[in-house]
Backbone and ligand atoms as CSV (ligand in chain L), in Angstrom:
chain,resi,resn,atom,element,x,y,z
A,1,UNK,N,N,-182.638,113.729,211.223
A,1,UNK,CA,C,-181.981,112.430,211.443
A,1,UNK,C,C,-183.032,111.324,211.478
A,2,UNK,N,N,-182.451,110.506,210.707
A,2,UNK,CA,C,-183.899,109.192,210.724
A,2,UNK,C,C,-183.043,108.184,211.079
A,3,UNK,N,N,-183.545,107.567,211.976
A,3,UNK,CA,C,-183.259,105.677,212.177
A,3,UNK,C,C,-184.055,104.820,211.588
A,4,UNK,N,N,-183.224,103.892,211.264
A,4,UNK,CA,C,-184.499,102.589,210.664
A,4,UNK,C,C,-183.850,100.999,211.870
A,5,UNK,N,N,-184.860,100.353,212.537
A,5,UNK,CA,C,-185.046,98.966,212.545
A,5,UNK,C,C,-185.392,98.147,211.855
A,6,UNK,N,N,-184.543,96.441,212.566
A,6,UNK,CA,C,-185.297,95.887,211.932
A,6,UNK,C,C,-185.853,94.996,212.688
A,7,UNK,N,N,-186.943,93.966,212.795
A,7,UNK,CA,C,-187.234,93.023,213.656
A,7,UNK,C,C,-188.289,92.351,213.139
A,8,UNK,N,N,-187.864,91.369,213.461
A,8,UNK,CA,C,-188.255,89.566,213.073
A,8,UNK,C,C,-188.733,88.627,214.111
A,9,UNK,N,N,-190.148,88.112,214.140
A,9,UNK,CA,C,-190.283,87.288,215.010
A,9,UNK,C,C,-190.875,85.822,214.221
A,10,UNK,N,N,-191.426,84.781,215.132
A,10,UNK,CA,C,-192.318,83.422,214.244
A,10,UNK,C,C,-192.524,82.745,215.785
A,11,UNK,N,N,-193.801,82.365,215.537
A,11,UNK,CA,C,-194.632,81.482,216.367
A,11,UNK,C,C,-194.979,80.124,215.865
A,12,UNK,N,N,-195.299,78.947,216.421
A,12,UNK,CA,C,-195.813,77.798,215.934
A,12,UNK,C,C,-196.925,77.833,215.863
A,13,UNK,N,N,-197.712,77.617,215.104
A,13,UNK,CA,C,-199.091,76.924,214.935
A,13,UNK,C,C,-199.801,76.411,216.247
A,14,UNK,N,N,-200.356,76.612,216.771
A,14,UNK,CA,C,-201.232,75.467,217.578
A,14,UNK,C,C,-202.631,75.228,217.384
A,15,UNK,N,N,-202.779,73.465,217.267
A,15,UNK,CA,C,-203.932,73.184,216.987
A,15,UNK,C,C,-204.546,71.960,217.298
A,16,UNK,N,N,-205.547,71.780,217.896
A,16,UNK,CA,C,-206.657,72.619,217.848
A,16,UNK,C,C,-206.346,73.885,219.122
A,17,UNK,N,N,-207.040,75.065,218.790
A,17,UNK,CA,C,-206.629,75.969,219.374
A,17,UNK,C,C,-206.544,76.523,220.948
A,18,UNK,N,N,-207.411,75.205,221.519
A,18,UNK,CA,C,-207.686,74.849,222.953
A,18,UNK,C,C,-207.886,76.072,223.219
A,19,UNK,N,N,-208.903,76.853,223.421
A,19,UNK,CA,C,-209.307,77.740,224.203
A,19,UNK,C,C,-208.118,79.399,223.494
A,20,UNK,N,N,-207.360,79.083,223.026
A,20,UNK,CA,C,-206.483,80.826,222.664
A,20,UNK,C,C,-207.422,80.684,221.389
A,21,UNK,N,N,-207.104,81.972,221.479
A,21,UNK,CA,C,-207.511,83.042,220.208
A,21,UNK,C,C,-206.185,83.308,218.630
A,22,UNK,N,N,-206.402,83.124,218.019
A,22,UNK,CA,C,-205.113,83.679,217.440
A,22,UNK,C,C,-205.506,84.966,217.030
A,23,UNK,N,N,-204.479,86.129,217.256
A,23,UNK,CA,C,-204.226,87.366,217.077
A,23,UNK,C,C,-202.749,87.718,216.154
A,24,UNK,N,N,-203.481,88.290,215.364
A,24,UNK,CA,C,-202.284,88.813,214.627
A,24,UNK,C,C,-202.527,90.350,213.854
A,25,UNK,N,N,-201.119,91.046,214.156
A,25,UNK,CA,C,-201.427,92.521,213.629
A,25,UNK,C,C,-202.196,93.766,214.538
A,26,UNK,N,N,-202.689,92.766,216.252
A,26,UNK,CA,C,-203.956,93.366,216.801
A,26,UNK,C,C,-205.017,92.777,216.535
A,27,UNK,N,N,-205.519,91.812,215.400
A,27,UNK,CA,C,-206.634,91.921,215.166
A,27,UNK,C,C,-207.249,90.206,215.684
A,28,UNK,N,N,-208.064,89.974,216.472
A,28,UNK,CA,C,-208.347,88.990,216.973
A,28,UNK,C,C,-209.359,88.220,215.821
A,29,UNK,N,N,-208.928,86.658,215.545
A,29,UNK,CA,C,-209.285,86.280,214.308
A,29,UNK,C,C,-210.163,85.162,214.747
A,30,UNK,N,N,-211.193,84.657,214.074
A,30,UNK,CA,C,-211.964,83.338,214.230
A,30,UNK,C,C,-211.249,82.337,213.762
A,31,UNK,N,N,-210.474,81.509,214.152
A,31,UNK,CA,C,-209.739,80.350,213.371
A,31,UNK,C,C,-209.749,79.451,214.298
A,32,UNK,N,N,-209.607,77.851,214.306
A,32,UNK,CA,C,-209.816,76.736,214.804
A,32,UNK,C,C,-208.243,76.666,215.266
A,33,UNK,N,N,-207.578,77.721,215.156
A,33,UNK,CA,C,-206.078,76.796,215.686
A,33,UNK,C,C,-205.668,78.608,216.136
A,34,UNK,N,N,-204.354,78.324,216.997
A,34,UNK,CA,C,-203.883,79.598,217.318
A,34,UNK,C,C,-202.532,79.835,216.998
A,35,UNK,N,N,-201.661,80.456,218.019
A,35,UNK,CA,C,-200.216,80.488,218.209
A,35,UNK,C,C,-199.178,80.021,219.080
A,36,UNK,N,N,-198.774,78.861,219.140
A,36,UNK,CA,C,-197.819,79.222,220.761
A,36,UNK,C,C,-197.391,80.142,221.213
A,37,UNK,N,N,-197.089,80.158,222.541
A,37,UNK,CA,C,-196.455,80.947,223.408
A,37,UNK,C,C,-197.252,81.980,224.318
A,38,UNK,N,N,-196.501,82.005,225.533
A,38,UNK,CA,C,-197.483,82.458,226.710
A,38,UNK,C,C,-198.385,83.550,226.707
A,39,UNK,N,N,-197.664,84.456,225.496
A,39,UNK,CA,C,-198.723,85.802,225.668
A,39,UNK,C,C,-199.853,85.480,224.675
A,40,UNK,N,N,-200.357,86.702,223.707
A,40,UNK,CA,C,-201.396,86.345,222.667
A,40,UNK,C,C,-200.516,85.546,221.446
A,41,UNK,N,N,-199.283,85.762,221.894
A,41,UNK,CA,C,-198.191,85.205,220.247
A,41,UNK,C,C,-198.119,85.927,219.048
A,42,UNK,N,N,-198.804,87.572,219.168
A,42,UNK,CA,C,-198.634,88.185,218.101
A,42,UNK,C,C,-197.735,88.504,216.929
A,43,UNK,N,N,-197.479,87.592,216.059
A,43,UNK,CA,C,-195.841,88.113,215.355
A,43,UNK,C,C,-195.784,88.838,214.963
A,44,UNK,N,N,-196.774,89.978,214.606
A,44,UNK,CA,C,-196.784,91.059,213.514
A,44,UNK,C,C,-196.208,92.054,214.754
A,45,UNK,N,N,-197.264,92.008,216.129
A,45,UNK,CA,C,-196.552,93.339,216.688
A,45,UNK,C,C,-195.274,92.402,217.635
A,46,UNK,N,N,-194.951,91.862,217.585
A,46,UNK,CA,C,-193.392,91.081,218.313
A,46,UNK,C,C,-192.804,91.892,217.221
A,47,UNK,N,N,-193.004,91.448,215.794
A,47,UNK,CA,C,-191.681,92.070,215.081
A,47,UNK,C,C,-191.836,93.501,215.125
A,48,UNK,N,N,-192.407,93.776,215.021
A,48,UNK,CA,C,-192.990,95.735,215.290
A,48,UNK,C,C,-191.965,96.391,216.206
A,49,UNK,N,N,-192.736,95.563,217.741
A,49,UNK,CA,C,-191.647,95.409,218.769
A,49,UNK,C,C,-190.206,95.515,218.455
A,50,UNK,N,N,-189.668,94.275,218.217
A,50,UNK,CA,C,-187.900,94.534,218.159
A,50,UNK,C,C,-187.767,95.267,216.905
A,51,UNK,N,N,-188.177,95.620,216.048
A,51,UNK,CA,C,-187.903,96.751,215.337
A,51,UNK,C,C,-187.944,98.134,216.287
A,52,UNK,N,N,-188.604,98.349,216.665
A,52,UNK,CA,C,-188.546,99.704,217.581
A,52,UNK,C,C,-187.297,99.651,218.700
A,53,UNK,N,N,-186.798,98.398,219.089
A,53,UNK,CA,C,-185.810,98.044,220.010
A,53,UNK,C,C,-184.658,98.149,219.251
A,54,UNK,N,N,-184.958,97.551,217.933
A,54,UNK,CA,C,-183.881,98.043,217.179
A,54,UNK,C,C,-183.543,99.529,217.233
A,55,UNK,N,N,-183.868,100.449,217.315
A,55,UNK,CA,C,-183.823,101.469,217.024
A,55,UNK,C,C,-183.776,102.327,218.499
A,56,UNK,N,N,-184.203,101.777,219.182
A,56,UNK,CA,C,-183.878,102.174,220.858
A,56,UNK,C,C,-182.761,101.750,221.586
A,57,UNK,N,N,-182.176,100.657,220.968
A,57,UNK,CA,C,-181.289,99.782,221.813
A,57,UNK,C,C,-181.223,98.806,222.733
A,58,UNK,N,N,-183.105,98.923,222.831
A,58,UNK,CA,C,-183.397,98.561,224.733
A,58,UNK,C,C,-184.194,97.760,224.666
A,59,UNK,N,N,-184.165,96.067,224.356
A,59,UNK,CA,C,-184.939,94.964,224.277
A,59,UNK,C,C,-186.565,94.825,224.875
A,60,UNK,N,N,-187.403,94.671,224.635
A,60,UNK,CA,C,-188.838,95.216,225.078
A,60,UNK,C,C,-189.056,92.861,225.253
A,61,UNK,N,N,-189.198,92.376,224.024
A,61,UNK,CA,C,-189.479,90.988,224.101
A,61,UNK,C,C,-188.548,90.312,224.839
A,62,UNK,N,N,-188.310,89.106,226.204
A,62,UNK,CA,C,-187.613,88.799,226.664
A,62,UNK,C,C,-187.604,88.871,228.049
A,63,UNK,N,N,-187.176,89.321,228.797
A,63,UNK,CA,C,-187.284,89.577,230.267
A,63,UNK,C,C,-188.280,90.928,230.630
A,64,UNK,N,N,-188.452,91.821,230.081
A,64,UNK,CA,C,-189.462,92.831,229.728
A,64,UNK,C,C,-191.012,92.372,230.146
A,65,UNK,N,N,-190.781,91.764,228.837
A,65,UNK,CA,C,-192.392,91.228,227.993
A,65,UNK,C,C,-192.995,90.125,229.262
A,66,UNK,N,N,-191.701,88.742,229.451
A,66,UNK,CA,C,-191.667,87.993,230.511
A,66,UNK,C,C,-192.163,88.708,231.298
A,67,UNK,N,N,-191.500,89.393,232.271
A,67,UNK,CA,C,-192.171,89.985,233.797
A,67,UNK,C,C,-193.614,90.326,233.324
A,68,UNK,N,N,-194.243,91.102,232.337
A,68,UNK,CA,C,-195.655,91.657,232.090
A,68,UNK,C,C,-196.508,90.664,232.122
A,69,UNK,N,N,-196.087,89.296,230.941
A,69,UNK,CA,C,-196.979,88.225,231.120
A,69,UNK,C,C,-197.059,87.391,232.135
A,70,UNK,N,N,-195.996,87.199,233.008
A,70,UNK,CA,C,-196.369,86.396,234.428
A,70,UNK,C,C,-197.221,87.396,235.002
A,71,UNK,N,N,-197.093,88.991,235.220
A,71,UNK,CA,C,-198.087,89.464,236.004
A,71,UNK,C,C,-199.571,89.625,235.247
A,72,UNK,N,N,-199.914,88.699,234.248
A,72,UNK,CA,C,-201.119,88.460,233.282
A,72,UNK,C,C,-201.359,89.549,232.464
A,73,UNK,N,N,-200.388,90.241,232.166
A,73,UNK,CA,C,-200.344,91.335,230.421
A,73,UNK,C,C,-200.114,89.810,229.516
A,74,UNK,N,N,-201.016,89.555,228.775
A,74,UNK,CA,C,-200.755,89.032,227.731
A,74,UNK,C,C,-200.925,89.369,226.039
A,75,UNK,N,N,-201.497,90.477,226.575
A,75,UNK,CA,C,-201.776,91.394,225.060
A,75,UNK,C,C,-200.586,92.044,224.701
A,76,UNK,N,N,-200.180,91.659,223.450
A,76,UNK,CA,C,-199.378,92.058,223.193
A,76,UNK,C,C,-198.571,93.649,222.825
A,77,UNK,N,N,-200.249,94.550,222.509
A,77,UNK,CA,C,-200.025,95.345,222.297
A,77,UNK,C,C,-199.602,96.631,223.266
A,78,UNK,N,N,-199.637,95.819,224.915
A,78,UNK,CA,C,-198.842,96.772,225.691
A,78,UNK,C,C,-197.320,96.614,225.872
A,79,UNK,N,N,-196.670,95.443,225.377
A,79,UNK,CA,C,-195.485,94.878,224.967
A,79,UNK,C,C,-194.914,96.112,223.771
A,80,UNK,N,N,-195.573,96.754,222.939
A,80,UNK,CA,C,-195.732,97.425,221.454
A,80,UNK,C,C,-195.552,98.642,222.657
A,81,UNK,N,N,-196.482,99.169,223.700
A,81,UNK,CA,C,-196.035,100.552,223.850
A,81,UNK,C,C,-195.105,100.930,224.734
A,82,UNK,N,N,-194.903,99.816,225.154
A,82,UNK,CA,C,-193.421,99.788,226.556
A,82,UNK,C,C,-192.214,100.294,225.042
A,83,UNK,N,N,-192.149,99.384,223.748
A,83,UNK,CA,C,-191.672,99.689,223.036
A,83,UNK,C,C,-191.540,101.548,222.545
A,84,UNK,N,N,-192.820,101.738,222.273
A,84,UNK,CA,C,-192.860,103.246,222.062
A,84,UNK,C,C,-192.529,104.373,223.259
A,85,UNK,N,N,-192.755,104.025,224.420
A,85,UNK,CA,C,-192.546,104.923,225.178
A,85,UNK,C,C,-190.892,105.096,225.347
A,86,UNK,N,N,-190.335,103.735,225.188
A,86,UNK,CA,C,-188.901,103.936,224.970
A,86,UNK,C,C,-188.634,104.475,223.581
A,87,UNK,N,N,-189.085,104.890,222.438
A,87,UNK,CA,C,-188.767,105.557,221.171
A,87,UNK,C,C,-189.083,107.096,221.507
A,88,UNK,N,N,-190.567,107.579,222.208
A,88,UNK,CA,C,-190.593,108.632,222.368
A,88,UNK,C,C,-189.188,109.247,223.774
A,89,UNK,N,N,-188.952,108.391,224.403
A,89,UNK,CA,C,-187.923,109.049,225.548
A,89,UNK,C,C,-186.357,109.480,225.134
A,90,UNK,N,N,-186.284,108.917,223.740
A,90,UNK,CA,C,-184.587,109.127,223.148
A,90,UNK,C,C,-184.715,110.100,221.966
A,91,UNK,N,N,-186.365,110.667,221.862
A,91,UNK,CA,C,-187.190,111.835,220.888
A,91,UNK,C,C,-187.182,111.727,219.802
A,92,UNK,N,N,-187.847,110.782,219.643
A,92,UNK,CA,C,-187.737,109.930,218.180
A,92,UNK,C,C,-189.604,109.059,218.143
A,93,UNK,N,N,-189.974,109.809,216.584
A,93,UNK,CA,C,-191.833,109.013,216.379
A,93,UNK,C,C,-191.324,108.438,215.466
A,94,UNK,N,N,-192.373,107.340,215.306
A,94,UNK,CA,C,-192.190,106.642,213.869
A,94,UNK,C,C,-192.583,107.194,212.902
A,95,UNK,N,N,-191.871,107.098,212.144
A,95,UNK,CA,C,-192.174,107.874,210.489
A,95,UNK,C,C,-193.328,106.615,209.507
A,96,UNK,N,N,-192.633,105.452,209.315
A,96,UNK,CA,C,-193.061,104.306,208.821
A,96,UNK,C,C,-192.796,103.165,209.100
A,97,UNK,N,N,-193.584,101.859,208.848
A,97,UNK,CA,C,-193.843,100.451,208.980
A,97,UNK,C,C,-193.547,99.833,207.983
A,98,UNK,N,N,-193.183,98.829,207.833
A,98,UNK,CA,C,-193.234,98.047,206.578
A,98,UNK,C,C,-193.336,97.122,206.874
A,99,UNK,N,N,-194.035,96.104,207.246
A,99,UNK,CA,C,-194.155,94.574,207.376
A,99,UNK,C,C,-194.371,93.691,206.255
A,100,UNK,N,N,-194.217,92.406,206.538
A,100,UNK,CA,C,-193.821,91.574,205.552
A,100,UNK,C,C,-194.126,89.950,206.154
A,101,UNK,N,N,-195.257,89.335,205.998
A,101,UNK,CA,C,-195.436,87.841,206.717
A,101,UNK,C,C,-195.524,86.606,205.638
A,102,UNK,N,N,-194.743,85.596,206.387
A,102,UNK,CA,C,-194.625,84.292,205.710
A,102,UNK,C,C,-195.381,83.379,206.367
A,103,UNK,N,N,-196.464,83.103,205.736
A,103,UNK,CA,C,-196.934,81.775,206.026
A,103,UNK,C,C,-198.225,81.239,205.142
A,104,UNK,N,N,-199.052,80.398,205.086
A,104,UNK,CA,C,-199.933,79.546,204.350
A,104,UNK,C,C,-201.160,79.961,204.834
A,105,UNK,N,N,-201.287,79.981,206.412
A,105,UNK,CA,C,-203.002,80.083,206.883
A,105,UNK,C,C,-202.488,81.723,208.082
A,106,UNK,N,N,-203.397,82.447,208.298
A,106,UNK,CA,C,-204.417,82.405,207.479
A,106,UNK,C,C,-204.002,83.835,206.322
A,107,UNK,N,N,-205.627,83.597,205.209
A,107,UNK,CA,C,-204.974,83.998,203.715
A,107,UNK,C,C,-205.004,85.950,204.793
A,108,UNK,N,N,-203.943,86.679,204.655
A,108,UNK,CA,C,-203.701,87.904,204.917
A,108,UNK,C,C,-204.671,89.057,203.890
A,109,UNK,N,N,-204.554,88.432,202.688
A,109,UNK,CA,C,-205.319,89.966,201.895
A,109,UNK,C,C,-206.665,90.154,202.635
A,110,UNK,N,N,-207.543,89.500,202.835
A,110,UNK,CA,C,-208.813,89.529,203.609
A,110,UNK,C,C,-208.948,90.269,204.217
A,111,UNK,N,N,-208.116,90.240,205.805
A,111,UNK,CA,C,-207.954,90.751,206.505
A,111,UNK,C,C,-207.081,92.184,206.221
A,112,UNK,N,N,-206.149,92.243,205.390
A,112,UNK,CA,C,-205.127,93.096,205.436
A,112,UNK,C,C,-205.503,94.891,205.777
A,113,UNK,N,N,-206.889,95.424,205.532
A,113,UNK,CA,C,-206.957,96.602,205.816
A,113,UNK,C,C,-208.038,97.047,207.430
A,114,UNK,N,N,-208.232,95.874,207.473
A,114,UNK,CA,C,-208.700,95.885,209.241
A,114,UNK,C,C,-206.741,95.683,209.851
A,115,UNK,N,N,-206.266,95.132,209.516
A,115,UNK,CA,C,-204.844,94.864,210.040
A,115,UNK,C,C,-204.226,96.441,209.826
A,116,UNK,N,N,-204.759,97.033,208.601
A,116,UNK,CA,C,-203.768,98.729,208.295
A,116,UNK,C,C,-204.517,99.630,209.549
A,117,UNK,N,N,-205.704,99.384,209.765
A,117,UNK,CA,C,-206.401,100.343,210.462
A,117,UNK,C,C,-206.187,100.410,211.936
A,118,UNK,N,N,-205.688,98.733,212.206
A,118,UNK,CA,C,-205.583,98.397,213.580
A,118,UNK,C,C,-204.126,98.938,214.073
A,119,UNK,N,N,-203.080,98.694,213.249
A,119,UNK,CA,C,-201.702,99.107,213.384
A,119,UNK,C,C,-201.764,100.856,212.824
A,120,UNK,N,N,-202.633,101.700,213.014
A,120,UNK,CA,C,-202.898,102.793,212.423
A,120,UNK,C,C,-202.998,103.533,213.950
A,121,UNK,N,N,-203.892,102.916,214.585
A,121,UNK,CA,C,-204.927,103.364,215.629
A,121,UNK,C,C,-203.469,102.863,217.239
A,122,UNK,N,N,-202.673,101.970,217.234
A,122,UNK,CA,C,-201.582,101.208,217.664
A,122,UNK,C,C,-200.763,102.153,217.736
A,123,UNK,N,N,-200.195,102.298,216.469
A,123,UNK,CA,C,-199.017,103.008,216.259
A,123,UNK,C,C,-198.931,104.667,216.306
A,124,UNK,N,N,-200.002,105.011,216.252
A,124,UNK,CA,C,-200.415,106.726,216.015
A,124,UNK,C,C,-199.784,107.077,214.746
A,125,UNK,N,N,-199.907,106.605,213.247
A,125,UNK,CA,C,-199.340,106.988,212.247
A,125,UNK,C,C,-200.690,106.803,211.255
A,126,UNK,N,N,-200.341,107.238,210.320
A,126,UNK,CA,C,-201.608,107.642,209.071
A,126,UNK,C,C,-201.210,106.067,208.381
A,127,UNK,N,N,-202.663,105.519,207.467
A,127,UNK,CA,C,-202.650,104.329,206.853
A,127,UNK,C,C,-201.779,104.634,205.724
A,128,UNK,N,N,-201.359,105.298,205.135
A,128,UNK,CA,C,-200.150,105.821,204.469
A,128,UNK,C,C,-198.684,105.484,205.109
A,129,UNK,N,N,-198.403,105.445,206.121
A,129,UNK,CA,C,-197.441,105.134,206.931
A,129,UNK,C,C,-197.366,103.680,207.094
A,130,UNK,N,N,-198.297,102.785,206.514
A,130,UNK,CA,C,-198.086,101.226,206.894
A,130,UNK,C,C,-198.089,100.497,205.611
A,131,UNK,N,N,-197.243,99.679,205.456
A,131,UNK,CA,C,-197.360,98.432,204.346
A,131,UNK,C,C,-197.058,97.699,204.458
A,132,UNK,N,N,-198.090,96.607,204.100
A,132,UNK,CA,C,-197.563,95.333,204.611
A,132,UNK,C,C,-197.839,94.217,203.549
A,133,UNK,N,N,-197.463,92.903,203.244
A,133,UNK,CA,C,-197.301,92.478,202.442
A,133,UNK,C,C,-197.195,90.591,202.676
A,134,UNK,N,N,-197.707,89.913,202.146
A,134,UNK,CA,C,-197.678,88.240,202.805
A,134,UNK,C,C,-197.477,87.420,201.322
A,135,UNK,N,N,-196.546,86.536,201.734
A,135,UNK,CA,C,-196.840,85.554,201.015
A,135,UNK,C,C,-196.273,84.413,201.753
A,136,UNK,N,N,-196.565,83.004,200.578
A,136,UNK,CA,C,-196.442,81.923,201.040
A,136,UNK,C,C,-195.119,80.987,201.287
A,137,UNK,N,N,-194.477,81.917,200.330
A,137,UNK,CA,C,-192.658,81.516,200.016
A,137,UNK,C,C,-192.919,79.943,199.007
A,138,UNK,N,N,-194.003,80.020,198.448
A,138,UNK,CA,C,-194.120,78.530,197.872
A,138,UNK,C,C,-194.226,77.851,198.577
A,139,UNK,N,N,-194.249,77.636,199.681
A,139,UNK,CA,C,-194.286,76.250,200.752
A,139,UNK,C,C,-192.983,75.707,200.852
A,140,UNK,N,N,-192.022,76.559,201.014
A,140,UNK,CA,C,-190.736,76.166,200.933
A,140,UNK,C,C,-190.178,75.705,202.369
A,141,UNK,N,N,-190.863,76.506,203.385
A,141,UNK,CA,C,-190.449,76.520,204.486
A,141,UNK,C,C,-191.700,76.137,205.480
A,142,UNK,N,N,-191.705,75.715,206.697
A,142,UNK,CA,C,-193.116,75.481,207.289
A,142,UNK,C,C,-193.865,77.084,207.429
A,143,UNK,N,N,-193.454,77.824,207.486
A,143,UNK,CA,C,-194.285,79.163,207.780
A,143,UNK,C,C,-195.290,78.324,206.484
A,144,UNK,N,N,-194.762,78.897,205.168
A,144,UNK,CA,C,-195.307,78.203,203.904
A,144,UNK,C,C,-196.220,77.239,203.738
A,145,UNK,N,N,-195.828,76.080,204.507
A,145,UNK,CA,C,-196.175,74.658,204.949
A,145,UNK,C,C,-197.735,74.880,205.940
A,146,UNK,N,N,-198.096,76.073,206.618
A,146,UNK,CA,C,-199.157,76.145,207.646
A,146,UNK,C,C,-198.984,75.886,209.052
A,147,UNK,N,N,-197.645,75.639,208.928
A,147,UNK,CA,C,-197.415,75.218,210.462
A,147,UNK,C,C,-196.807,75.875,211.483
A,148,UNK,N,N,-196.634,77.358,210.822
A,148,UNK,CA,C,-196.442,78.582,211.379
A,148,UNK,C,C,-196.558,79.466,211.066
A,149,UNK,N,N,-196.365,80.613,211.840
A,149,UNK,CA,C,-196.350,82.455,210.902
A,149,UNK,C,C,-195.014,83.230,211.192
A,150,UNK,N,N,-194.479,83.625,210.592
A,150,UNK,CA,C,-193.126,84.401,210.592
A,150,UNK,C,C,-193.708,85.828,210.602
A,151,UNK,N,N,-193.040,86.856,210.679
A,151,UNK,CA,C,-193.231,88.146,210.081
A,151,UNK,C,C,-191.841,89.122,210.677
A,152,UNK,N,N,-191.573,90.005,209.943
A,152,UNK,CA,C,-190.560,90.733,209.520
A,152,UNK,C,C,-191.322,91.789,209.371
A,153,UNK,N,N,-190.445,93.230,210.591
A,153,UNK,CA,C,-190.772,94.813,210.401
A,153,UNK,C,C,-189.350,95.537,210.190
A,154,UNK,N,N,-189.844,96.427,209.829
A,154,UNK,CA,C,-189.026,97.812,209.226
A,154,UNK,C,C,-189.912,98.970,209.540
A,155,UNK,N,N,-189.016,99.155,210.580
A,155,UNK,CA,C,-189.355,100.680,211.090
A,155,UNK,C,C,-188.454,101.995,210.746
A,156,UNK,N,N,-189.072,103.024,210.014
A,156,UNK,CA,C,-188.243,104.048,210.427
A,156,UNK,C,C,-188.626,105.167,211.680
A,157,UNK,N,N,-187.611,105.899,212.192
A,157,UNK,CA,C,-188.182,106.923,213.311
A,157,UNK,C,C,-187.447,108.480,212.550
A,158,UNK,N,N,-188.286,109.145,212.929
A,158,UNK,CA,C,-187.544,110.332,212.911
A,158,UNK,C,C,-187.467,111.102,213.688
A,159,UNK,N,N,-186.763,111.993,214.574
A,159,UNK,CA,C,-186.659,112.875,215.335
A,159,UNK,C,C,-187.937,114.169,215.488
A,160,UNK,N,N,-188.288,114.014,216.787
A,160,UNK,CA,C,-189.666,114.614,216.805
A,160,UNK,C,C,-189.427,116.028,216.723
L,1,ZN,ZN,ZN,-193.330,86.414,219.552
């Protein structure tokens, strides 16, 4: 039996980056501007996240995530295993990833296989198990525009 999620998150731009870091995918980046929002603002593992919620039933971003970051979890990637520990408790691993990000800055191919290795080492799945994929949408939309990052996951699980 396999399940698939899906989950979608987007952050604003912030800039100049006053002191945050922008992180995305896990991977902490040198850039002059960051992300809103209280935690690191990761969209790659937010959408990761409600993809796995998708597939659990049991919301991880929201009042969850909230309580962790007032008690100063702001990394996102323990947000990602509150997620998994609820996938392993209903006996279900992830099979595969598929991500998918919209936006202008910053350029993703660069980075993209420190990002496979990081969501490799994250997720406990083989770099075979991840794909991910960016573009700009033409600048159709502000993701496009630079003035934010979107990203979109697809998870499947399969029964352990
Ligand atoms: Zn988010």
């Amino acid at each position: 039996m396999v399940k698939v999620g899906i989950g979608q998150d987007s952050h604003r731009i912030q800039e100049p980056a006053a002191g945050k870091t922008l992180v995305l995918g896990g991977l902490a980046l040198k850039e002059d501007y960051a992300l809103e929002g209280n935690s690191d603002s990761d969209v790659v593992l937010h959408a990761i996240t409600n993809a796995i919620s998708g597939i659990t039933g049991k919301p991880v971003l929201g009042p969850t995530a909230d309580k962790l970051c007032r008690a100063g979890q702001t990394d996102s990637a323990a947000y990602l295993k509150v997620a998994m520990d609820d996938l392993a408790s209903i006996g279900y691993r992830i099979g595969h990833v598929s991500v998918t990000l919209e936006c202008k800055r910053p350029k993703i191919l660069p980075i993209l296989p420190a990002m496979v290795q990081r969501l490799k080492e994250l997720l406990g799945v083989s770099g075979n198990d991840i794909g991910i994929t960016a573009t700009t949408g033409e600048g159709l939309t502000d993701f496009g525009k630079g003035l934010g990052i979107q990203a979109f996951a697809c998870v499947t699980a399969a029964r352990t």
